[in-house]
N, C-alpha and C positions, 0 to 999 in steps of 0.2 A: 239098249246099246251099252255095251260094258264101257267102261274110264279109255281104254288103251285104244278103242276103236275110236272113240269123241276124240281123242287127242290127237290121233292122225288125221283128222277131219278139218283141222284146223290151219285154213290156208297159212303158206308160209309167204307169200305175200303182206298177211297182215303181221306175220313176226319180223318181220324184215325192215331196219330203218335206213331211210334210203330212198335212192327212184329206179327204177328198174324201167328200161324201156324195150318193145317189143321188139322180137327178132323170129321172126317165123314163127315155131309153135311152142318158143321159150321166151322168156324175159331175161334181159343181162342190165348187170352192174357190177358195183364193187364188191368185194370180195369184203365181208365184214372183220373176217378174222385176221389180216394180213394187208400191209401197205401196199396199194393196187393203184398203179397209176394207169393201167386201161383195165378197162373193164371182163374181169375174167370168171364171175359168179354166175352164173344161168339155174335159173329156175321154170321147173316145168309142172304148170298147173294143171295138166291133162293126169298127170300121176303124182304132186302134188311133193316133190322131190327136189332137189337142188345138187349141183354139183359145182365145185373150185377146180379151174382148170388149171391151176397154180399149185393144185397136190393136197389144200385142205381139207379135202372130203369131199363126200357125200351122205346123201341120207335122207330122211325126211322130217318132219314138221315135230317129231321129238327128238331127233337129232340136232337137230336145227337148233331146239331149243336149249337141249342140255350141253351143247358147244358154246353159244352165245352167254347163256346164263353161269355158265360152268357149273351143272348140278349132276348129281345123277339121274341114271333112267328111271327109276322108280318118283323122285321128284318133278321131275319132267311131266311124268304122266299125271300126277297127280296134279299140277298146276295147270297145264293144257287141258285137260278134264274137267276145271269148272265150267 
């Protein structure tokens, strides 16, 4: 398995600090990047993806990371990959 496929592979559940609670076949909370007084972050473990329904994005689990961490893609992969 190549670095970029392991990185994708890596729930973003577990990159996520926070609680997410269930809502159908997504998890909602807060929106990490933006002051969220209801919860508008949804995250879907079936494809392993997230979206801000407040306009921050979407993407997935090295998206995820290189937003939160503020790196880029290439170090994203590279970290998510260990």
């Amino acid at each position: 398995m190549d670095i970029k496929t392991k990185a994708k592979q890596v729930p973003i559940t577990n990159l996520y600090k926070g609680s997410l609670r269930q809502t159908g076949k997504s998890l909602i909370g807060q929106c990490p990047w933006h002051n969220d007084r209801v919860a508008s972050f949804a995250v879907f473990p079936a494809t392993n993806t997230y979206f801000c329904f407040s306009g921050c994005g979407y993407g997935d689990s090295i998206e995820f990371y290189r937003k939160t961490h503020k790196v880029d893609f290439k170090t994203a992969i590279k970290e998510l990959g260990k």
